[in-house]
Short mmCIF file of the C-alpha atoms (twelve columns), coordinates in Angstrom:
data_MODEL
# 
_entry.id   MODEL 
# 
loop_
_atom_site.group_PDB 
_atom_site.id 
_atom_site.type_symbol 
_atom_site.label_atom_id 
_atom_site.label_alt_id 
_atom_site.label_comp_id 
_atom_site.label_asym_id 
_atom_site.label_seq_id 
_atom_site.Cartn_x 
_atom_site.Cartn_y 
_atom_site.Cartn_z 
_atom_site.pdbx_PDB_model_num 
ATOM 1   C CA . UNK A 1   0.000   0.000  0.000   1 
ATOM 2   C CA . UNK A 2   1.335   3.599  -0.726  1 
ATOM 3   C CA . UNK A 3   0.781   6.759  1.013   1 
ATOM 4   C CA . UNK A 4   0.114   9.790  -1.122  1 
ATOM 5   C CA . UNK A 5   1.703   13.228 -0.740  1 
ATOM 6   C CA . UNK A 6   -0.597  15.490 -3.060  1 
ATOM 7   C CA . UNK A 7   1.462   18.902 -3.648  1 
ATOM 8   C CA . UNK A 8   4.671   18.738 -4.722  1 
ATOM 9   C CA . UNK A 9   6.627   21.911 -2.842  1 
ATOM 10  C CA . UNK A 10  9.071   21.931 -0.320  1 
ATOM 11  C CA . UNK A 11  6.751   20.744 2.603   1 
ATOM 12  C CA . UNK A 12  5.230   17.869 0.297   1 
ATOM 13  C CA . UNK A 13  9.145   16.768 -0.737  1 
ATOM 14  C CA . UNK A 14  9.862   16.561 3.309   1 
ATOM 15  C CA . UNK A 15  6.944   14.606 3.934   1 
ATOM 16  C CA . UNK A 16  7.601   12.073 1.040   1 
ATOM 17  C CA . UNK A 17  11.314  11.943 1.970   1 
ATOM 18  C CA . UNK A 18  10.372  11.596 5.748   1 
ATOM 19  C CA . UNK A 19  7.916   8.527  5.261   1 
ATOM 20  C CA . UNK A 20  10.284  6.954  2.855   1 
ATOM 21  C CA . UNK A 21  12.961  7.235  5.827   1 
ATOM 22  C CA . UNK A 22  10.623  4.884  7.456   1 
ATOM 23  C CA . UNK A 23  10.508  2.610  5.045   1 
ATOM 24  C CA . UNK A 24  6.771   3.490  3.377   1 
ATOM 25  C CA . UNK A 25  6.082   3.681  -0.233  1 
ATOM 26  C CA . UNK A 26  5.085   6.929  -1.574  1 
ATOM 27  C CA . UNK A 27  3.569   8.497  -4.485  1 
ATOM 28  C CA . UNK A 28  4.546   12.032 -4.505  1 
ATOM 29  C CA . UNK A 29  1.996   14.009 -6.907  1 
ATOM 30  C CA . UNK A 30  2.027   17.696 -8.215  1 
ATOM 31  C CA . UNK A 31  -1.058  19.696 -7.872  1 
ATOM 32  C CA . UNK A 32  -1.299  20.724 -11.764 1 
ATOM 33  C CA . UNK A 33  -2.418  17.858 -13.840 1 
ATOM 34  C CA . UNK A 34  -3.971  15.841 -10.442 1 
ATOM 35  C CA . UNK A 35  -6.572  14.061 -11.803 1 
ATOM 36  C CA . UNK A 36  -9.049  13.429 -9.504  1 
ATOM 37  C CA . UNK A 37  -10.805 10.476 -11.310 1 
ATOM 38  C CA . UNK A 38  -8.265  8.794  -11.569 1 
ATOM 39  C CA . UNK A 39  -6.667  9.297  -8.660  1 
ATOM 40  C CA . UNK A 40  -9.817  7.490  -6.581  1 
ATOM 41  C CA . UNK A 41  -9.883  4.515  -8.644  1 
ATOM 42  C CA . UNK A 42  -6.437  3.536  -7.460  1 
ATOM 43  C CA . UNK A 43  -6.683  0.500  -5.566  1 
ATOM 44  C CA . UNK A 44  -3.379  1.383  -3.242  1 
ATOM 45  C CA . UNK A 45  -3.822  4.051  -1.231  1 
ATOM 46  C CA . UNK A 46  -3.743  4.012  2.508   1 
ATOM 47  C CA . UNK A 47  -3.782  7.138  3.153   1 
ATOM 48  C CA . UNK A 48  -3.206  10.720 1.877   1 
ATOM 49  C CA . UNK A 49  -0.728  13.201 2.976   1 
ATOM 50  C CA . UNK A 50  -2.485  17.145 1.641   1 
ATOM 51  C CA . UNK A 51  0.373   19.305 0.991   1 
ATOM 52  C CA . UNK A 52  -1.174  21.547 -1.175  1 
ATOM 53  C CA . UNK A 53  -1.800  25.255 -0.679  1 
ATOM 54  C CA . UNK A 54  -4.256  26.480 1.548   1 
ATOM 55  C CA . UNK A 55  -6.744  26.972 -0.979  1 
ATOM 56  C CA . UNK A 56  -6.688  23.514 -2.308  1 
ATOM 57  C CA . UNK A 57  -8.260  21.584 1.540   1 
ATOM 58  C CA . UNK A 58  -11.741 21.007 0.764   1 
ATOM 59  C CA . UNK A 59  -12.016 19.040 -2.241  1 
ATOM 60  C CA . UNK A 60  -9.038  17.067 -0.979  1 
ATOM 61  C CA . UNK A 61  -10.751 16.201 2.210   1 
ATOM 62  C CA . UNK A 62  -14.286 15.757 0.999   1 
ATOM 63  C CA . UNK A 63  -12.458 13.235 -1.123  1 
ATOM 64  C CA . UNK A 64  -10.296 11.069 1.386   1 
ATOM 65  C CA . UNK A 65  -13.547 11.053 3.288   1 
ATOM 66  C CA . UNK A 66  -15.556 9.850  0.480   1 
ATOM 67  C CA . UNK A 67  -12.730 7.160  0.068   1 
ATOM 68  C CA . UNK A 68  -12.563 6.493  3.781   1 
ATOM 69  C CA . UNK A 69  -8.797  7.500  3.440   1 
ATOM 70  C CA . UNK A 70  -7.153  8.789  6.599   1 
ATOM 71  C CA . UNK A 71  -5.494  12.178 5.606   1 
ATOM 72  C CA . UNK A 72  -2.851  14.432 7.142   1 
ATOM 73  C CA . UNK A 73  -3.236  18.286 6.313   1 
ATOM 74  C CA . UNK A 74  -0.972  20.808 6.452   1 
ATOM 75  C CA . UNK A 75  -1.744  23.993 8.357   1 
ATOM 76  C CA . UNK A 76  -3.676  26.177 7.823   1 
ATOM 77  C CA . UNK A 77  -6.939  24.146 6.678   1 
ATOM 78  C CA . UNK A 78  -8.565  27.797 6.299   1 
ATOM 79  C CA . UNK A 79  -8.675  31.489 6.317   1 
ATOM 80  C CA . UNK A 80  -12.142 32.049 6.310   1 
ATOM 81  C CA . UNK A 81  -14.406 30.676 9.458   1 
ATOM 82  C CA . UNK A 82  -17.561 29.445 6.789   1 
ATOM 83  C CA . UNK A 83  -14.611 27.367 5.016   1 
ATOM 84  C CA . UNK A 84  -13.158 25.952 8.247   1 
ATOM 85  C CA . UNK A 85  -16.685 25.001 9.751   1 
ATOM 86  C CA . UNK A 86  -16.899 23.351 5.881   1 
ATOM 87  C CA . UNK A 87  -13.497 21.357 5.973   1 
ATOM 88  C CA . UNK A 88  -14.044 19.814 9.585   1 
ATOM 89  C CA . UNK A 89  -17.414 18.760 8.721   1 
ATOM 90  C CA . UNK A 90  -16.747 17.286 5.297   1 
ATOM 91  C CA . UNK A 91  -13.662 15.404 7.119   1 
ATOM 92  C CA . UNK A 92  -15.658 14.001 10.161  1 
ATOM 93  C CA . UNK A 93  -15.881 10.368 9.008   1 
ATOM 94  C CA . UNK A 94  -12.174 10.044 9.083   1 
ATOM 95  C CA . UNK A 95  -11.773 12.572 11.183  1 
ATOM 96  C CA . UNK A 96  -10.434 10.364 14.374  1 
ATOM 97  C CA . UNK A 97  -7.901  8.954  12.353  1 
ATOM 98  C CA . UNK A 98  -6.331  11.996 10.603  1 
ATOM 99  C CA . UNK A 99  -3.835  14.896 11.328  1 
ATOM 100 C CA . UNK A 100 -3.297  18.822 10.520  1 
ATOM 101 C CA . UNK A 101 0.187   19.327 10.239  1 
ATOM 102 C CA . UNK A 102 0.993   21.624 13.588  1 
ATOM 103 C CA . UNK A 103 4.451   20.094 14.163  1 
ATOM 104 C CA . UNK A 104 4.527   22.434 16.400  1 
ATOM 105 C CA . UNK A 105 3.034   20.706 18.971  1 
ATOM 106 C CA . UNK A 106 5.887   18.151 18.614  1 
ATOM 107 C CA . UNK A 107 9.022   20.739 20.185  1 
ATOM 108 C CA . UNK A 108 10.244  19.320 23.283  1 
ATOM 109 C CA . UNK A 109 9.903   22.352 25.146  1 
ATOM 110 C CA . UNK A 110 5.651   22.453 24.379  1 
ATOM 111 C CA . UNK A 111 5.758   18.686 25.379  1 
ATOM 112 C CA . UNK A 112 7.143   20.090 28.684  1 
ATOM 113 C CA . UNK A 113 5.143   22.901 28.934  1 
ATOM 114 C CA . UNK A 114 2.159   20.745 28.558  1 
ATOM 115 C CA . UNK A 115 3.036   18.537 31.390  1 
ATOM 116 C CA . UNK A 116 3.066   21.244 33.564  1 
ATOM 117 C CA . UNK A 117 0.368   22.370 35.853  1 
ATOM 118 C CA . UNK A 118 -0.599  25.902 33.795  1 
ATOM 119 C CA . UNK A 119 -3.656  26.860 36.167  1 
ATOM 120 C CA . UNK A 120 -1.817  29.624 37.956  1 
ATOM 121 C CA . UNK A 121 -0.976  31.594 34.444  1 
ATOM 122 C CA . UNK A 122 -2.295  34.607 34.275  1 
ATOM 123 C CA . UNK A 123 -0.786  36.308 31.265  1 
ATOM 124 C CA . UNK A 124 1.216   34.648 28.343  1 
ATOM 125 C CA . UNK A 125 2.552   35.810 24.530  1 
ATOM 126 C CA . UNK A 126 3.837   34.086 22.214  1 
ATOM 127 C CA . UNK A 127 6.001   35.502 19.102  1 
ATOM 128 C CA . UNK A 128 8.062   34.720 15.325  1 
ATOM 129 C CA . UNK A 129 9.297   37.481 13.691  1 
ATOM 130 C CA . UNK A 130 11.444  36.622 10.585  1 
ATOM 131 C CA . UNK A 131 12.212  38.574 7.596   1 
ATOM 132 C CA . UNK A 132 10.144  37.494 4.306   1 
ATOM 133 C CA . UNK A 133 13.037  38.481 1.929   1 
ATOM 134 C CA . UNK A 134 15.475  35.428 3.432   1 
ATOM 135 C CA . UNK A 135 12.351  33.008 3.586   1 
ATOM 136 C CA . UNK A 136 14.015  30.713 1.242   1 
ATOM 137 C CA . UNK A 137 16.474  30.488 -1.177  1 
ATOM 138 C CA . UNK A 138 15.039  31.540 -5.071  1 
ATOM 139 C CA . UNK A 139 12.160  32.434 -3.317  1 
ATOM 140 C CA . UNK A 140 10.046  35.536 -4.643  1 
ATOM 141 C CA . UNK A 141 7.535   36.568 -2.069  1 
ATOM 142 C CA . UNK A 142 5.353   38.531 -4.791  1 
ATOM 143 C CA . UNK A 143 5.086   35.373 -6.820  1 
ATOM 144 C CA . UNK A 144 4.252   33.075 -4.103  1 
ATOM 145 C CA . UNK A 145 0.628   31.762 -2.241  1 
ATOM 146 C CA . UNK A 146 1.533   34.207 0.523   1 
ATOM 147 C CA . UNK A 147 1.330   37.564 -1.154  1 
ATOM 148 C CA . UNK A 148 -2.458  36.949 -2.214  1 
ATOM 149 C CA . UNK A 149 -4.806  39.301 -0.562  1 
ATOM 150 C CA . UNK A 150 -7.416  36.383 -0.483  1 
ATOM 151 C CA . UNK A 151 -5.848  33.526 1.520   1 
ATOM 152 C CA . UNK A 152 -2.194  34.899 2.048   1 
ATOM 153 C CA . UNK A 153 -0.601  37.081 5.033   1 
ATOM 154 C CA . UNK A 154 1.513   36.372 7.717   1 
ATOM 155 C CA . UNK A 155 -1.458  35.074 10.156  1 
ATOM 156 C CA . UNK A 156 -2.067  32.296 8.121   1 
ATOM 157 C CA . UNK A 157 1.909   31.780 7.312   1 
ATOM 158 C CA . UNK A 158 3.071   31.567 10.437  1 
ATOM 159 C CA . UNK A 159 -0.269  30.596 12.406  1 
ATOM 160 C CA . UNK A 160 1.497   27.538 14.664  1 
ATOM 161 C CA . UNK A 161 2.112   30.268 17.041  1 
ATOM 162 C CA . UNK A 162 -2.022  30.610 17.438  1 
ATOM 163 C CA . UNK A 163 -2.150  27.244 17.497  1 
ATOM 164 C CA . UNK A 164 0.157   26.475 20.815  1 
ATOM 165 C CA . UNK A 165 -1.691  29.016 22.272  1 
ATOM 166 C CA . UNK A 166 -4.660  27.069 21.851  1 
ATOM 167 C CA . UNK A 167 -3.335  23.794 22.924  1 
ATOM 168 C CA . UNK A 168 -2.067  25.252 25.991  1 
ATOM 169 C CA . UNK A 169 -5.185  27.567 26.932  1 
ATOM 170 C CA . UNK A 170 -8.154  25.955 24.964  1 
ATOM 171 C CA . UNK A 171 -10.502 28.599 26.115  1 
ATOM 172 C CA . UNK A 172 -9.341  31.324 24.652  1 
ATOM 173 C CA . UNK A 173 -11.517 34.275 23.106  1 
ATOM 174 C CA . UNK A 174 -10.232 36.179 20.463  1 
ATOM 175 C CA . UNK A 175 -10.830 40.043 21.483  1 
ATOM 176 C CA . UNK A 176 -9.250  41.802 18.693  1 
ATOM 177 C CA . UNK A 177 -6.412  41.233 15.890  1 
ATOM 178 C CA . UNK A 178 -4.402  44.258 14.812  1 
ATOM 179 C CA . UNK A 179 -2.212  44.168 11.472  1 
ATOM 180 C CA . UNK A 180 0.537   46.344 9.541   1 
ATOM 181 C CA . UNK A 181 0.678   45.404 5.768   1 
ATOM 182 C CA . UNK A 182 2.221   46.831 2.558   1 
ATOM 183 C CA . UNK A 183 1.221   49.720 0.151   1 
ATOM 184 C CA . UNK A 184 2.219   47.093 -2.731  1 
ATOM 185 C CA . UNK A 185 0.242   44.467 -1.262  1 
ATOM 186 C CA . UNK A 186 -3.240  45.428 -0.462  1 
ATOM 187 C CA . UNK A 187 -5.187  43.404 2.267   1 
ATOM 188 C CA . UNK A 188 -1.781  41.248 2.976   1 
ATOM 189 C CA . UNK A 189 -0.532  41.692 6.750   1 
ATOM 190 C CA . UNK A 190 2.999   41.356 7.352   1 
ATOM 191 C CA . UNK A 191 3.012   41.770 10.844  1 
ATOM 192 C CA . UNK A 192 -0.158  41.043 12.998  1 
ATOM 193 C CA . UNK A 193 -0.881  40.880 16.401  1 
ATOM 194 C CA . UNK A 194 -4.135  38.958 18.512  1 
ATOM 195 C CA . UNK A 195 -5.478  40.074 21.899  1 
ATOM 196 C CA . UNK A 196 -6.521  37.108 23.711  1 
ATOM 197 C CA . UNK A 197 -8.407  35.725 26.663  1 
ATOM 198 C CA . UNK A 198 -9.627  32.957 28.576  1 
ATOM 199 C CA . UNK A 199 -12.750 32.499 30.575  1 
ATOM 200 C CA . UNK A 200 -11.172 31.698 33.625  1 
ATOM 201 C CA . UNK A 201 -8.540  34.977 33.494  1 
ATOM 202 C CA . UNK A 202 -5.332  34.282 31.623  1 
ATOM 203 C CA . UNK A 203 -4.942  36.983 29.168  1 
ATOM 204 C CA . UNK A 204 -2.120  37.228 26.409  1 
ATOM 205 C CA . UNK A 205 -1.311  37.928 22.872  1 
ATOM 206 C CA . UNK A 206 0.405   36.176 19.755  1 
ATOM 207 C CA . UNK A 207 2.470   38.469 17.553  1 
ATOM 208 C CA . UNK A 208 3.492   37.654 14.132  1 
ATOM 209 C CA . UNK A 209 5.586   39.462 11.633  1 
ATOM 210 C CA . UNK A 210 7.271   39.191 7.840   1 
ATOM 211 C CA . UNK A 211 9.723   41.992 9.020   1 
ATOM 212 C CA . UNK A 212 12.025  41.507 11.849  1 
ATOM 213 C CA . UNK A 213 15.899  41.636 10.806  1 
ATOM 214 C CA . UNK A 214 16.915  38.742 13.303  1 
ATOM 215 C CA . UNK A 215 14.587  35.517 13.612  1 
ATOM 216 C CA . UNK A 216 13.058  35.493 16.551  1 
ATOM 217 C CA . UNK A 217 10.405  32.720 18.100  1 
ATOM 218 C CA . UNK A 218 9.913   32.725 21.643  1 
ATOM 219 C CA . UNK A 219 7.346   32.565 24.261  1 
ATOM 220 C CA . UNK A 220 6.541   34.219 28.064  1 
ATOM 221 C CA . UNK A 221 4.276   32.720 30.555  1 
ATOM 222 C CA . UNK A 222 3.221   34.438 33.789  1 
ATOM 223 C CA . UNK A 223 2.053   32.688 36.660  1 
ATOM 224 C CA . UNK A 224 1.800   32.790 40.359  1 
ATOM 225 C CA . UNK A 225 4.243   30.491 41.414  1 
ATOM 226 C CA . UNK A 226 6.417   30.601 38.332  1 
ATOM 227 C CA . UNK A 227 7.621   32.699 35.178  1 
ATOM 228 C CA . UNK A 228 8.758   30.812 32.443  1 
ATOM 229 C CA . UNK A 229 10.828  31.690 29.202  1 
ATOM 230 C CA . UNK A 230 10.956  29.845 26.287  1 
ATOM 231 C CA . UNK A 231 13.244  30.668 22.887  1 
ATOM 232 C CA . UNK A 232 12.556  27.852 20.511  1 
ATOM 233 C CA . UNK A 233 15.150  28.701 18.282  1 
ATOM 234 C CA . UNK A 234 17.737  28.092 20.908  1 
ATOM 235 C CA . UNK A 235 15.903  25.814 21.716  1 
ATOM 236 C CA . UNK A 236 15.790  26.295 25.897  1 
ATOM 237 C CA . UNK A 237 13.498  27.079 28.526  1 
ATOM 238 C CA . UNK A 238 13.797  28.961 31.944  1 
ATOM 239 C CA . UNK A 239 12.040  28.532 34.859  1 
ATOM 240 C CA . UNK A 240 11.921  31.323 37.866  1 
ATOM 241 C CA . UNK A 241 10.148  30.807 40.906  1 
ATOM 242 C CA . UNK A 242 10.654  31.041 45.092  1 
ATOM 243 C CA . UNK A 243 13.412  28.149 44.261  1 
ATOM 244 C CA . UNK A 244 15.217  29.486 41.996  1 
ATOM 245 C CA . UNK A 245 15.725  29.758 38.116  1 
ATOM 246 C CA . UNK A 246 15.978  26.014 36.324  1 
ATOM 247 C CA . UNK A 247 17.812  26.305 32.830  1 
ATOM 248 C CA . UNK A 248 16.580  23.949 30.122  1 
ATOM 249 C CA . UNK A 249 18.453  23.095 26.812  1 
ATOM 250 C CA . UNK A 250 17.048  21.110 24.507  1 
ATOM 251 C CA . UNK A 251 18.746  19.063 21.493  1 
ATOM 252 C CA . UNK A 252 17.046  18.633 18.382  1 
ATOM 253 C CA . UNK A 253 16.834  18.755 15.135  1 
ATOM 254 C CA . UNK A 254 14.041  20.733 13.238  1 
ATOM 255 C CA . UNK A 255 13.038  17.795 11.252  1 
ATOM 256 C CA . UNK A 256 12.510  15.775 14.272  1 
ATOM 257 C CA . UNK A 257 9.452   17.597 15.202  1 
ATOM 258 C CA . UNK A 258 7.804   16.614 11.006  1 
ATOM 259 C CA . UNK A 259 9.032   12.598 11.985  1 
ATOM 260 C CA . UNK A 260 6.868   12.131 15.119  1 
ATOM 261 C CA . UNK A 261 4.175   13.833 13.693  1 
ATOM 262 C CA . UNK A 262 4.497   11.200 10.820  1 
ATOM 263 C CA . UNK A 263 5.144   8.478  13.173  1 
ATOM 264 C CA . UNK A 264 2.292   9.536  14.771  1 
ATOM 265 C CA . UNK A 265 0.167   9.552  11.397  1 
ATOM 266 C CA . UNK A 266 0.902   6.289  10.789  1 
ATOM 267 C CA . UNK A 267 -0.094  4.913  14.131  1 
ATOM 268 C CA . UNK A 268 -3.160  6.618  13.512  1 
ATOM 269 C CA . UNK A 269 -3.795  5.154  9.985   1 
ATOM 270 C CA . UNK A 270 -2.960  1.925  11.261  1 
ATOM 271 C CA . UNK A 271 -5.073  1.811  14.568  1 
ATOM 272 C CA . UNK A 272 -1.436  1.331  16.440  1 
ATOM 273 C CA . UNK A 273 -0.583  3.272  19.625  1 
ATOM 274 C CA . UNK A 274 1.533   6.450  18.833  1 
ATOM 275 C CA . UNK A 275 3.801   8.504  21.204  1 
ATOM 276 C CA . UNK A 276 1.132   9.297  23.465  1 
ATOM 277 C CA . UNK A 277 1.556   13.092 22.882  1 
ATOM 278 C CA . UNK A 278 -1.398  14.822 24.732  1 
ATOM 279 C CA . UNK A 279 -0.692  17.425 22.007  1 
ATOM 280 C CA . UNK A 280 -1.680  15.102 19.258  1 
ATOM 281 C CA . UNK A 281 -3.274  17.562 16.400  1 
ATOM 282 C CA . UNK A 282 -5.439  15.092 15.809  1 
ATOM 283 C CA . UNK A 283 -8.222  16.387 12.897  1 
ATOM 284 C CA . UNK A 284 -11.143 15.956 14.946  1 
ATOM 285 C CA . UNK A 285 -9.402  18.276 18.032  1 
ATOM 286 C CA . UNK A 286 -8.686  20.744 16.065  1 
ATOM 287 C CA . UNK A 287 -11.616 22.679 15.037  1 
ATOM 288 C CA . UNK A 288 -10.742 25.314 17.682  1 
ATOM 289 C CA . UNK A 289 -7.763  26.373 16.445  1 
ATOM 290 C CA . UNK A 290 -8.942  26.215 12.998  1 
ATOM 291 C CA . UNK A 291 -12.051 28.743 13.856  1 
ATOM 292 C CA . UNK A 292 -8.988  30.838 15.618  1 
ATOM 293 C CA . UNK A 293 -7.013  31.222 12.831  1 
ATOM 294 C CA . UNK A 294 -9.894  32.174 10.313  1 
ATOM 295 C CA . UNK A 295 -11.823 34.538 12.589  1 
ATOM 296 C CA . UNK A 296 -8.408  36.096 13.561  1 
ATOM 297 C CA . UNK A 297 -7.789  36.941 9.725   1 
ATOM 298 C CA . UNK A 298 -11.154 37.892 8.556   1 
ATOM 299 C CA . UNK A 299 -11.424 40.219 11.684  1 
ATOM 300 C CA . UNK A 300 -7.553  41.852 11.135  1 
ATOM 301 C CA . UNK A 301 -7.740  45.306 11.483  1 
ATOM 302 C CA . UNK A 302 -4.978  47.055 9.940   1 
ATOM 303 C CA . UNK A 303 -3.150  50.313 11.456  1 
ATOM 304 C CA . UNK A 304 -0.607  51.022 8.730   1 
ATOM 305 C CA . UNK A 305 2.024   50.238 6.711   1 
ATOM 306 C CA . UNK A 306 5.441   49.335 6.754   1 
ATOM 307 C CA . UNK A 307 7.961   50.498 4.902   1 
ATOM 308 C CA . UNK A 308 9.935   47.770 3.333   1 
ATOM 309 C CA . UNK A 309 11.898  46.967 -0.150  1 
ATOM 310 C CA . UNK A 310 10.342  43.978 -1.736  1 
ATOM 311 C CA . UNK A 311 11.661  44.377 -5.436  1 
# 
């Protein structure tokens, strides 16, 4: 049996190099010239990997669910909050044994953090900042899915930050979402930033930006018994309280985080036990963050400009 990996970018080339590194077969398959038909009459497929762009979720889903395919799909499934409600529904009857691809929720330090006990937090924010022009190498921002005033933006780009804000606080309310974009990019934001807050008192924000000059991704939680700092880049994590201050280094490798969450997949697909990560983005938890991330970006309000080169 082979596992398909529909979209054939740089995320869609990790995940078909990544399951072939554990000894799967894969089919990886371009967008342009899919064909649909023929695709479903395939007698192989065990399950679909949907590395598309955002635009391309629904029809993808409605069909692994119509072919009782398990699917994992990369983030974000939406932008709008009609088209989320849409995608979950049309996914529910494989929805227990599918994924959205917030590898995020696979970093050691969130896998700590989510251990803890987070009751006492009263304030948190969470933040990436990186500069859009050094994205990628050959890469032309103006020519890609992200400059698109329908569908693009840095919210949607960079939206694992909303996410682990949700898995960590899963009653959050967003209260407003304020945005900076670009005079030669109507509608797109390149930085953004969400109020948020819980209905038990833990306020906070998520800030994220196409501008800063030195990557930054990094977190604050506020508590009263501890305050903890967290740079995932580093990657480490402090902890302050009557005690002390605990330092915590973590070793990893980026592409660690993409192989559990496929290890994980495939447990999934296979009714096997996984890793037993209480993060598990598993399709049919995830509606909550999905609705976050859409009604963040339909409801940006945006401030100004910045003033940045992009030729």
């Amino acid at each position: 049996m082979v596992i398909a990996v529909i979209g054939a970018g740089s995320i869609g080339r990790r995940h078909a190099a990544n399951l072939e590194s554990l000894g799967e077969r894969t089919d990886l398959i371009g967008w342009r010239g899919f064909d649909e038909i023929a695709f479903e009459k395939r007698g192989d497929i065990e399950a679909v990997v949907i590395a598309t762009s955002t635009p391309i979720r629904l029809e993808l889903i409605e069909m692994c669910a119509a072919q009782g395919w398990p699917f994992y799909a990369e983030k974000p499934l939406a932008w709008r909050v009609a088209q989320a409600e849409a995608i979950h529904a049309a996914g529910a009857a494989v929805a227990d044994r599918s994924m959205v691809g917030f590898m995020m929720r696979y970093h050691p330090a969130m896998r700590d953090l989510v251990e803890r006990d987070l009751s006492g937090i009263y304030g948190f924010s969470f933040e990436i900042g990186h500069d859009v022009r050094q994205w990628r190498e050959n890469w032309s921002f103006a020519g890609s899915y992200a400059a698109e005033p329908e569908g693009g933006g840095v919210l949607l780009d960079l939206c694992h930050e909303i996410d682990m804000a949700m898995a960590l606080f899963p009653d959050l309310n967003l209260k407003s979402c304020d945005a900076v974009g670009h005079a030669a990019f109507p509608g797109v934001d390149f930085s953004s930033r969400l109020s948020l807050a819980s209905g038990s008192g833990t306020i906070g924000s998520v800030a994220v930006d196409y501008v800063a000059p030195v990557s930054v991704r990094r977190a604050a939680l506020r508590g009263t018994d501890a305050i903890i700092d967290l740079d995932f880049l580093g990657p480490e994590m402090r902890i302050a309280d009557g005690t002390g201050e605990t330092h915590m280094p973590y070793t990893f490798e980026r592409n660690d985080m993409f192989m559990d969450a496929m290890r994980d997949f495939l447990a999934s697909v296979r009714g096997q036990n996984g890793s037993g990560n209480p993060l598990l983005p598993r399709f049919d938890r995830m509606r909550a963050s999905s609705l976050m991330i859409a009604n963040a970006w339909e409801t940006r309000v945006f401030s100004g400009v910045v003033d940045m080169d992009m030729t």
